[in-house]
Backbone as CSV, one residue per row, in Angstrom:
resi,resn,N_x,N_y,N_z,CA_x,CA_y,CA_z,C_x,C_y,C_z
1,UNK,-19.511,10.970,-2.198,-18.546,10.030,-2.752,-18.597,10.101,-4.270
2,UNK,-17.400,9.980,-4.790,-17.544,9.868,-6.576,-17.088,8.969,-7.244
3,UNK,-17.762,8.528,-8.293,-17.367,7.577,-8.814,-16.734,7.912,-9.957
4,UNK,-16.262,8.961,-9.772,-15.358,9.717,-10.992,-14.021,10.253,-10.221
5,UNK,-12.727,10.575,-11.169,-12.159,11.609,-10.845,-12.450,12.963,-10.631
6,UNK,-12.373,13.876,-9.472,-12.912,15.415,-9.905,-12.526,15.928,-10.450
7,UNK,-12.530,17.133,-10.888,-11.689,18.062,-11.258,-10.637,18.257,-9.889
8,UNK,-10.946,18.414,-8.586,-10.207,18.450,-7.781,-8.753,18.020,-7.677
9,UNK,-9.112,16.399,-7.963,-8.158,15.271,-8.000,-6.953,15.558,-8.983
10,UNK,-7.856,15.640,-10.104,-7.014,15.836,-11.698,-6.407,16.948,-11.148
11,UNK,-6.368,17.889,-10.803,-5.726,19.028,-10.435,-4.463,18.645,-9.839
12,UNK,-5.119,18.240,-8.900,-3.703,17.899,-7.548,-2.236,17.117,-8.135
13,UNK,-3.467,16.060,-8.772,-2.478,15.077,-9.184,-1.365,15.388,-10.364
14,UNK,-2.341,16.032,-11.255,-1.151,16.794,-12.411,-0.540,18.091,-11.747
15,UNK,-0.526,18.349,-10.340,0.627,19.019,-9.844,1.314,18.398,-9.335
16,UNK,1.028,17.562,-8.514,2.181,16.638,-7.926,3.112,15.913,-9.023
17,UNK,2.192,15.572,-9.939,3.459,15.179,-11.182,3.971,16.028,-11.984
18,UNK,3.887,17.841,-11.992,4.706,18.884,-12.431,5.852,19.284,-11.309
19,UNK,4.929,18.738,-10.106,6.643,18.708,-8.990,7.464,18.131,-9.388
20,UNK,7.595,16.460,-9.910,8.327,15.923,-10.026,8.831,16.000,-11.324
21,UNK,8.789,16.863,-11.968,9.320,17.572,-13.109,10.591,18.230,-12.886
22,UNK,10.266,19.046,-11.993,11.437,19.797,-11.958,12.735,19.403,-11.326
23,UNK,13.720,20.608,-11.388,14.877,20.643,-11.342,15.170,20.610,-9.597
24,UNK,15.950,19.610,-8.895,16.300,19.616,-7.480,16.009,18.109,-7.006
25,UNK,16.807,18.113,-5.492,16.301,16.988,-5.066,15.369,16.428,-5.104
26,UNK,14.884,14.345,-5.339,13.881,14.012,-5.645,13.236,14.233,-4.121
27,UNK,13.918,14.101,-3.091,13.290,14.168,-1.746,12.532,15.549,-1.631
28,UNK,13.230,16.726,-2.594,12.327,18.056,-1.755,11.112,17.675,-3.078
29,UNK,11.292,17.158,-4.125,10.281,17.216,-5.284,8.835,16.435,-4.574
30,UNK,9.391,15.003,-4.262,8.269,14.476,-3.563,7.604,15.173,-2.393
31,UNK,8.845,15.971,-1.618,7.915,16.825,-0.564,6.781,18.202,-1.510
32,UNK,7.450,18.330,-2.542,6.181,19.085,-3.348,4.866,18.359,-3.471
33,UNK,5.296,17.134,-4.188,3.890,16.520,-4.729,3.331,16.037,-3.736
34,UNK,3.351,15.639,-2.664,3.296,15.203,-1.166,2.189,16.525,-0.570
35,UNK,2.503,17.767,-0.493,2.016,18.633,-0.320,0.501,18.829,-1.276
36,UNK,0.889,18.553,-2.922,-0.524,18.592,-4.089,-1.488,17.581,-3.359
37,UNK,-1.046,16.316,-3.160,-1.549,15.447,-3.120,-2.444,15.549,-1.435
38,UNK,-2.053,16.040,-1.158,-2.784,16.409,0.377,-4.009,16.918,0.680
39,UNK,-3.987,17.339,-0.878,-5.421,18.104,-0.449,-6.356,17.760,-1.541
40,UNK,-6.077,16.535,-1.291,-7.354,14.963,-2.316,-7.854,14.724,-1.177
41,UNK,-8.808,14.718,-1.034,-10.091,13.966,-0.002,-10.746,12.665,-0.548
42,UNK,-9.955,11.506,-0.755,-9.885,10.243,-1.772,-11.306,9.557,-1.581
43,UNK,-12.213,9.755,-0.506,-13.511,9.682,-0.687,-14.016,10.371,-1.097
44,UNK,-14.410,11.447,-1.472,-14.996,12.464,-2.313,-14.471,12.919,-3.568
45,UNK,-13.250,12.517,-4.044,-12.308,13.290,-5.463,-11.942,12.078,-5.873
46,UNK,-12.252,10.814,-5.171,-11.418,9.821,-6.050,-12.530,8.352,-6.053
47,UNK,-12.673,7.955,-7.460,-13.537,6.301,-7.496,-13.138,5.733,-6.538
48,UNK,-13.708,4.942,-6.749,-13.369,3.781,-5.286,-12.508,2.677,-5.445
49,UNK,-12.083,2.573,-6.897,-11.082,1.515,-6.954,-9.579,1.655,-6.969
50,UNK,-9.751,3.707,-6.514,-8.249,4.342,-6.462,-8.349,4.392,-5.025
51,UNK,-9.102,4.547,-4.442,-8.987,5.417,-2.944,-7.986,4.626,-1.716
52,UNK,-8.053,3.381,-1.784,-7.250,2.790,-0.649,-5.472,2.665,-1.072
53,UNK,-5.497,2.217,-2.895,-4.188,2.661,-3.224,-3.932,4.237,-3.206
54,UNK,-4.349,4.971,-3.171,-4.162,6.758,-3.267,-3.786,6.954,-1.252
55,UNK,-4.292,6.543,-0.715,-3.860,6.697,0.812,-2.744,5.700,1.376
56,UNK,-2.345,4.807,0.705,-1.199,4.180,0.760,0.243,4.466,0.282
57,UNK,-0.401,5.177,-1.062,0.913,6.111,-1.360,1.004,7.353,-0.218
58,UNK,-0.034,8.254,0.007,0.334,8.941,0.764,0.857,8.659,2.399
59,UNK,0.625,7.738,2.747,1.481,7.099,4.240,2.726,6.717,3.947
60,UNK,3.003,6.462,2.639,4.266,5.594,2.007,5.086,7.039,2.174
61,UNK,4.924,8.017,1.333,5.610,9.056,1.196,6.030,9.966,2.762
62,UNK,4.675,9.897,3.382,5.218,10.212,4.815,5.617,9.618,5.637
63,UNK,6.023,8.075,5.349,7.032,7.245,6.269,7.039,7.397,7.694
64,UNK,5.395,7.454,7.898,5.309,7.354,9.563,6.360,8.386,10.156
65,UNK,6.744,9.433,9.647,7.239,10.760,10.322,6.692,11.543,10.725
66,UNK,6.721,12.642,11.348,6.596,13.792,11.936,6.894,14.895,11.183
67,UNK,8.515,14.625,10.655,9.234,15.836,9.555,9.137,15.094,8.234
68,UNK,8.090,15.399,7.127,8.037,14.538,6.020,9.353,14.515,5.005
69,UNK,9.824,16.255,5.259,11.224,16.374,4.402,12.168,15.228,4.801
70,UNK,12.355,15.493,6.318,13.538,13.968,7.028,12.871,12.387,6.640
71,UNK,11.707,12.448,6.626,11.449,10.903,6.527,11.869,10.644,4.847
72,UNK,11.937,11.618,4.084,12.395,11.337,2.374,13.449,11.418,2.379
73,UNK,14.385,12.276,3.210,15.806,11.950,3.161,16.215,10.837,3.274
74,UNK,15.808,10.032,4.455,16.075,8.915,5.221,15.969,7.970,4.384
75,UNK,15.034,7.979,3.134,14.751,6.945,2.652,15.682,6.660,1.462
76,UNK,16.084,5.291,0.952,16.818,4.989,-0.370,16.224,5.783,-1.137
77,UNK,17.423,6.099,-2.326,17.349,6.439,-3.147,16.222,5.698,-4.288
78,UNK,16.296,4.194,-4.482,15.509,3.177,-4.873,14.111,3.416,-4.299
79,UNK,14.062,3.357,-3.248,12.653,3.997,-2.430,11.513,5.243,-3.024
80,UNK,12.744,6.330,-3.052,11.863,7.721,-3.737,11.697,7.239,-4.939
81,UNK,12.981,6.356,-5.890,12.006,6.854,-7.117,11.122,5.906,-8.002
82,UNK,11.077,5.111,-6.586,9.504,4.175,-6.577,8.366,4.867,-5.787
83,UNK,8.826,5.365,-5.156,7.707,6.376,-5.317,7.187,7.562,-5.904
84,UNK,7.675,8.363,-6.859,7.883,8.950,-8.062,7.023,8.342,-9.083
85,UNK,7.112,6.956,-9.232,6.803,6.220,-9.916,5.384,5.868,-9.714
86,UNK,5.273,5.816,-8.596,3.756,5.473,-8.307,2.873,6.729,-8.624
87,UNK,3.311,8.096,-7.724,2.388,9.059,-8.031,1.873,9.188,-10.174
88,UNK,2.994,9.106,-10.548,2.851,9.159,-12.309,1.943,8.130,-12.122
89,UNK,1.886,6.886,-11.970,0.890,5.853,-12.293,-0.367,6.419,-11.568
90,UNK,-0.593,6.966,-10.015,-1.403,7.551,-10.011,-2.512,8.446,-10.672
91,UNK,-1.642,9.265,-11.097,-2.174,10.285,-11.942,-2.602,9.456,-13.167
92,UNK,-1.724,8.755,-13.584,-2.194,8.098,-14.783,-3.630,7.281,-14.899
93,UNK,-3.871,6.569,-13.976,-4.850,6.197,-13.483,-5.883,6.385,-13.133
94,UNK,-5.963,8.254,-12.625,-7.004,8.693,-12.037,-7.782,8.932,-13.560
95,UNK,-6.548,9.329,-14.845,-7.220,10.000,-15.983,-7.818,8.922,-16.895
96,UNK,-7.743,7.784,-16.278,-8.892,7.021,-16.998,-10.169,6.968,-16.490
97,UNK,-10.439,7.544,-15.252,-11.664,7.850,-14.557,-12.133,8.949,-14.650
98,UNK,-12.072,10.035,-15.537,-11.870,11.495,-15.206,-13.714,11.362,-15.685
99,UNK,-14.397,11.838,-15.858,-15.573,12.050,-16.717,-15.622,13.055,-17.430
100,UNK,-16.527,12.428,-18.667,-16.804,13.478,-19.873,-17.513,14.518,-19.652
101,UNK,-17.400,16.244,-19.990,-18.545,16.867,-19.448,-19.018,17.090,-20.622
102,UNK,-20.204,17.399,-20.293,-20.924,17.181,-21.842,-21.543,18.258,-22.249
């Protein structure tokens, strides 16, 4: 368990928020960062005061689907880009936990 951000995390997370950079639907963008973000193991890559919000976004984004692309379609427009919104605060968040290497 860490009581830091990993390098892992920081990784993921500043990809999932270079997904949502780019150019295209916000639904296929979030299915990018959706994908970064997947492969955070939020007990091991993430403090403990991110980990239960960090797995809430990720159930949020997969909307109890099966097809994650269809469950982002499905969803408002208002919806994705509150969730957009969260991953940036995510990330933002994790980088106040990151640790110094020394």
């Amino acid at each position: 368990m860490s009581s830091e951000t990993t390098p892992v995390a920081h990784r993921q997370l500043r990809r999932a928020v270079g997904a949502l950079c780019t150019s295209g639907e916000l639904s296929s963008r979030l299915e990018q960062a959706h994908r970064a973000l997947a492969d955070v193991d939020a007990e091991h890559h993430l403090p403990q005061s991110l980990r239960h919000r960090f797995d809430e976004l990720l159930a949020d984004i997969a909307y109890g689907a099966d097809d994650l692309g269809e469950a982002l379609r499905r969803m408002s427009t208002p919806d994705r880009e509150h969730l957009a919104d969260r991953i940036v605060s995510m990330f933002d968040e994790a980088l106040r936990h990151v640790g110094m290497e020394g």
